[in-house]
N, CA and C atoms as a LAMMPS dump frame, in Angstrom:
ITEM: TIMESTEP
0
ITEM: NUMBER OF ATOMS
243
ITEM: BOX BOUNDS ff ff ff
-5.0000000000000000e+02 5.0000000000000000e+02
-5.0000000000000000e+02 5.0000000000000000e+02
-5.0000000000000000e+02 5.0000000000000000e+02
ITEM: ATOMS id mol type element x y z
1 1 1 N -0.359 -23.446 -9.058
2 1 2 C 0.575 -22.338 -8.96
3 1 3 C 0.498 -21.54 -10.254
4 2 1 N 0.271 -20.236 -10.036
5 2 2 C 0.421 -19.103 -11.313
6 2 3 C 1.522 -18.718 -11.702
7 3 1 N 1.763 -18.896 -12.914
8 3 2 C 3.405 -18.427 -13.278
9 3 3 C 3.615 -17.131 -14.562
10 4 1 N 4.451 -16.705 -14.962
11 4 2 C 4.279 -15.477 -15.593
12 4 3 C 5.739 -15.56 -16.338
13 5 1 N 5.822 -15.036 -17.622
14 5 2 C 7.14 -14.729 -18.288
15 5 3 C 7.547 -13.571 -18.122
16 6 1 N 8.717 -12.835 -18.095
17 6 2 C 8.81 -11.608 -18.297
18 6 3 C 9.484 -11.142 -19.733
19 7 1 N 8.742 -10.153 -20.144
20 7 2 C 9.342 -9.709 -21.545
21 7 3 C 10.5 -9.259 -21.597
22 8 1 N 11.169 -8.608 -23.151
23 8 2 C 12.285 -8.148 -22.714
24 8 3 C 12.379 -6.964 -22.385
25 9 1 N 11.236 -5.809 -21.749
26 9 2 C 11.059 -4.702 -21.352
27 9 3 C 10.828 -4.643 -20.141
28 10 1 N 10.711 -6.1 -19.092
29 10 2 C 10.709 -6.242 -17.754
30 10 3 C 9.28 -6.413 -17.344
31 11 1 N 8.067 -6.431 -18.53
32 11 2 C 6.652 -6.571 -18.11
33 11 3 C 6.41 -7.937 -17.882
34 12 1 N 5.35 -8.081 -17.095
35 12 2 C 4.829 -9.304 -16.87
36 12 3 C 3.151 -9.161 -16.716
37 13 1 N 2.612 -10.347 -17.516
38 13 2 C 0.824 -10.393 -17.393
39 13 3 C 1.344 -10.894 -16.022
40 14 1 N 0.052 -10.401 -15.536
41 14 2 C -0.589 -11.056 -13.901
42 14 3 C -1.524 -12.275 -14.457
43 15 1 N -1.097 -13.679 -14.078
44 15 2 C -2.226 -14.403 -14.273
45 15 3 C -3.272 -14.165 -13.851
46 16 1 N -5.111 -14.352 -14.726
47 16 2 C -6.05 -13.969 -13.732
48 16 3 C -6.399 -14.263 -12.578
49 17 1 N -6.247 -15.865 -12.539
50 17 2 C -6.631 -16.302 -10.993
51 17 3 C -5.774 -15.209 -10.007
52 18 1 N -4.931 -14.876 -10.451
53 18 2 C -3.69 -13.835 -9.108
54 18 3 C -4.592 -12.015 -8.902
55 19 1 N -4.683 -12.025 -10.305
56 19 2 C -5.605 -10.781 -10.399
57 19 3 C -7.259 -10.82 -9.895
58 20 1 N -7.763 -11.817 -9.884
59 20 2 C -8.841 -12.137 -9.26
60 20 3 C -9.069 -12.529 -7.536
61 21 1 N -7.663 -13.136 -7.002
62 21 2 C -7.052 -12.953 -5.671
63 21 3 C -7.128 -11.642 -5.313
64 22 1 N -6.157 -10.954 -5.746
65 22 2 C -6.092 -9.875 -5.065
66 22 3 C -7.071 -8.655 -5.527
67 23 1 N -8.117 -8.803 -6.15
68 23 2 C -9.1 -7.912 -6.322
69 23 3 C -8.759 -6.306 -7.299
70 24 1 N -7.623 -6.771 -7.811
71 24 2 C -6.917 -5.625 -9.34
72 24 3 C -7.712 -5.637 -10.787
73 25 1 N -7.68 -4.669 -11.316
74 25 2 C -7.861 -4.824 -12.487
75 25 3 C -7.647 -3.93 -13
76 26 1 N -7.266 -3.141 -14.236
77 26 2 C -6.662 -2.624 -15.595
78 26 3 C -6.435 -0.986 -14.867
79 27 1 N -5.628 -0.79 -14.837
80 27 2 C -5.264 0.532 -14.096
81 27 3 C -4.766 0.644 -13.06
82 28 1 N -5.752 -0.469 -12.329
83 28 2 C -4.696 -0.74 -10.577
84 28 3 C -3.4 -0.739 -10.166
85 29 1 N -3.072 -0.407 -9.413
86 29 2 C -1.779 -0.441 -8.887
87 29 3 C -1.478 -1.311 -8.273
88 30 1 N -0.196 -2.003 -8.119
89 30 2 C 0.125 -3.121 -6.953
90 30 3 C 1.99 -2.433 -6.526
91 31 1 N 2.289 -2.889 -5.667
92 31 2 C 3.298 -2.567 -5.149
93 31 3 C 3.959 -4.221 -4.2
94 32 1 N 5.51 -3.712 -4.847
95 32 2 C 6.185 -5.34 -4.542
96 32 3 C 6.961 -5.168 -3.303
97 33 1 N 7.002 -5.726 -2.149
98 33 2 C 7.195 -5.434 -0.793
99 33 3 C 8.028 -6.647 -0.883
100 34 1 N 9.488 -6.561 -0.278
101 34 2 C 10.259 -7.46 -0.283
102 34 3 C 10.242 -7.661 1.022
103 35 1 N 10.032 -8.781 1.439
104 35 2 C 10.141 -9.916 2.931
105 35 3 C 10.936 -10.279 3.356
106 36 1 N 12.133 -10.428 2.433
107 36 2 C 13.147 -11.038 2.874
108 36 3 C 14.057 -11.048 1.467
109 37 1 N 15.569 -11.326 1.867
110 37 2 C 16.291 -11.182 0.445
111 37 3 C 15.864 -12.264 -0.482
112 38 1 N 15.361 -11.594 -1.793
113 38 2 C 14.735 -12.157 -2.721
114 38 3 C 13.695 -12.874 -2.884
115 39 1 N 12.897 -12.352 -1.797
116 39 2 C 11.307 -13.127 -1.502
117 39 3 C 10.458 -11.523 -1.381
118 40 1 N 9.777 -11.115 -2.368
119 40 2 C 8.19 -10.296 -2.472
120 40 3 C 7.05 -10.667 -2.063
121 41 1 N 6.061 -9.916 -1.813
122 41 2 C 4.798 -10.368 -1.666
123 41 3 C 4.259 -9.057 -2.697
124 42 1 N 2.981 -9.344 -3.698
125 42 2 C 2.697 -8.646 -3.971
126 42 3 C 1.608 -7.838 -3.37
127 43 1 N 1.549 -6.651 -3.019
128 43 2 C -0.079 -6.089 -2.188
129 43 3 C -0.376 -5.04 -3.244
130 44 1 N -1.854 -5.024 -3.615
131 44 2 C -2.659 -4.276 -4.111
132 44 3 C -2.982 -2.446 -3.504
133 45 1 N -2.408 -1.703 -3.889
134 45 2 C -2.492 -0.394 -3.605
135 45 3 C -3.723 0.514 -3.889
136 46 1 N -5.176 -0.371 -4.32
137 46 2 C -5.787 0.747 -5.07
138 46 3 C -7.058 0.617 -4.3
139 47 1 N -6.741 0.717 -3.183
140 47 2 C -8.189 0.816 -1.76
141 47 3 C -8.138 2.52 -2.077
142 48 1 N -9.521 2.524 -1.92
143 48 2 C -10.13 3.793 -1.577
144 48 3 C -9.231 4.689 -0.064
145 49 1 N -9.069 5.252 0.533
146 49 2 C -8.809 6.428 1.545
147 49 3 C -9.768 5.661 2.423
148 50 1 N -11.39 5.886 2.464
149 50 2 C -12.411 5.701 2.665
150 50 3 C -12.434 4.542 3.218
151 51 1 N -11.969 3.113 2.61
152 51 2 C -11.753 1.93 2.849
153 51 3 C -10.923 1.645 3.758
154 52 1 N -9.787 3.116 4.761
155 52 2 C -9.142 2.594 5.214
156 52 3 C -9.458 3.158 6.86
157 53 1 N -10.778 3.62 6.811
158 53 2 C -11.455 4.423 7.948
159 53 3 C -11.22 3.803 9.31
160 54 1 N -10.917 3.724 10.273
161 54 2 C -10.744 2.826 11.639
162 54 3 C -9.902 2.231 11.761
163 55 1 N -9.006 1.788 10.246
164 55 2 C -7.964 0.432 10.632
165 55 3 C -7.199 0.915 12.209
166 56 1 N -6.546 2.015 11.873
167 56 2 C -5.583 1.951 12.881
168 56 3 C -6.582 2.641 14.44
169 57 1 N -7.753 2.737 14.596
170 57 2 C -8.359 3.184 15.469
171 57 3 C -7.983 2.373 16.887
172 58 1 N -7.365 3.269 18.254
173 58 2 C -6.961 2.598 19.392
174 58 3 C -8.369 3.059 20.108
175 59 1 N -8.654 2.2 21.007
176 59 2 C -9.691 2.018 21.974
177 59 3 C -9.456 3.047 23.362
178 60 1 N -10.31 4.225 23.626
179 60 2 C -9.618 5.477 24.271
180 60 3 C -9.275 6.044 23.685
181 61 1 N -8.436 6.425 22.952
182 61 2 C -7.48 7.769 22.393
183 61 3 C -8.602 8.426 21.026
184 62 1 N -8.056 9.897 22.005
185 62 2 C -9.074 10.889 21.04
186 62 3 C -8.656 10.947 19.73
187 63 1 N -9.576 11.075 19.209
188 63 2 C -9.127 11.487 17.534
189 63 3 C -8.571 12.807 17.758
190 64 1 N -7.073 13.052 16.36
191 64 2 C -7.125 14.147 16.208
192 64 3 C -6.92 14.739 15.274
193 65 1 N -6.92 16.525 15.182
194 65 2 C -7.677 17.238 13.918
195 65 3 C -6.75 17.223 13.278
196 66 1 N -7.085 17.806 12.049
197 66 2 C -6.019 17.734 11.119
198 66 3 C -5.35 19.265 11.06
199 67 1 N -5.468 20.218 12.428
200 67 2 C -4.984 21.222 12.735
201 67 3 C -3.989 20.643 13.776
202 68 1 N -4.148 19.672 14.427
203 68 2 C -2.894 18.905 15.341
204 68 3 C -2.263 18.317 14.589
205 69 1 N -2.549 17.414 13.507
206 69 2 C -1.922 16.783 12.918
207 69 3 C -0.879 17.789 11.903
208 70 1 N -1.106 19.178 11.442
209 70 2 C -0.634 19.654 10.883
210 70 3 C 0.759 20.309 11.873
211 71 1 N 0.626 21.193 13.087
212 71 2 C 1.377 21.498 14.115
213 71 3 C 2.697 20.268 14.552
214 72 1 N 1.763 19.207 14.327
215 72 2 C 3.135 17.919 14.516
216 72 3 C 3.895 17.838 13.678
217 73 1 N 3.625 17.672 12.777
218 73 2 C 4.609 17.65 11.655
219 73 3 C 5.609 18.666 11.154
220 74 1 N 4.774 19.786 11.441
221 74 2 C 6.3 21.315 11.482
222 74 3 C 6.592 21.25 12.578
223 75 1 N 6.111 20.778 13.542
224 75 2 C 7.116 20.407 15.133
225 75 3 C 8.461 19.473 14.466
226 76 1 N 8.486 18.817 13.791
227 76 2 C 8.944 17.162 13.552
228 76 3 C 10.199 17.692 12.703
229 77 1 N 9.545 18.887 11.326
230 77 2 C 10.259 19.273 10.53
231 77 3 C 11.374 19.744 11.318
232 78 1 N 10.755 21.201 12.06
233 78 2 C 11.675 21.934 13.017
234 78 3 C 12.821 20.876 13.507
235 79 1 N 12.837 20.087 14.119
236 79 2 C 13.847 19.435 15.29
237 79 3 C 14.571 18.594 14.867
238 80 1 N 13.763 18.275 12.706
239 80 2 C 14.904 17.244 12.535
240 80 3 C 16.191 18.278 11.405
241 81 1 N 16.094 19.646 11.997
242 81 2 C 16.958 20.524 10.897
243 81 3 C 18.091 20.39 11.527
């Protein structure tokens, strides 16, 4: 188990084995996602755009442009005034 102190400015080193888990290093970002009251998980924020090509791809449904995608969203704005 990796453990960590926190200073008195609220920083904490990432042990490496944790930083070597989750594939971070010196600049990276991570972001603390709470699970439940007083339980985090930490996830790594510093994937490429690029890296995230297909995740959400459904089987059938057309892609669409980023001229639809733009129209939805001032649809969205509009209706939530």
């Amino acid at each position: 188990m990796a453990a960590a102190t926190i200073t008195s400015k609220g920083q904490i080193t990432i042990p490496i084995q944790v930083r070597t888990a989750l594939g971070v290093d010196t600049g990276d970002r991570i972001e603390f996602v709470e699970i439940e009251k007083g339980q985090f998980v930490i996830v790594p924020i510093n994937r490429s755009v690029r890296e995230l090509k297909g995740m959400l791809r459904v089987k059938g449904r057309k892609p669409v442009s980023i001229e639809e995608m733009n129209r939805a969203i001032a649809r969205r704005a509009t209706e939530s005034r």
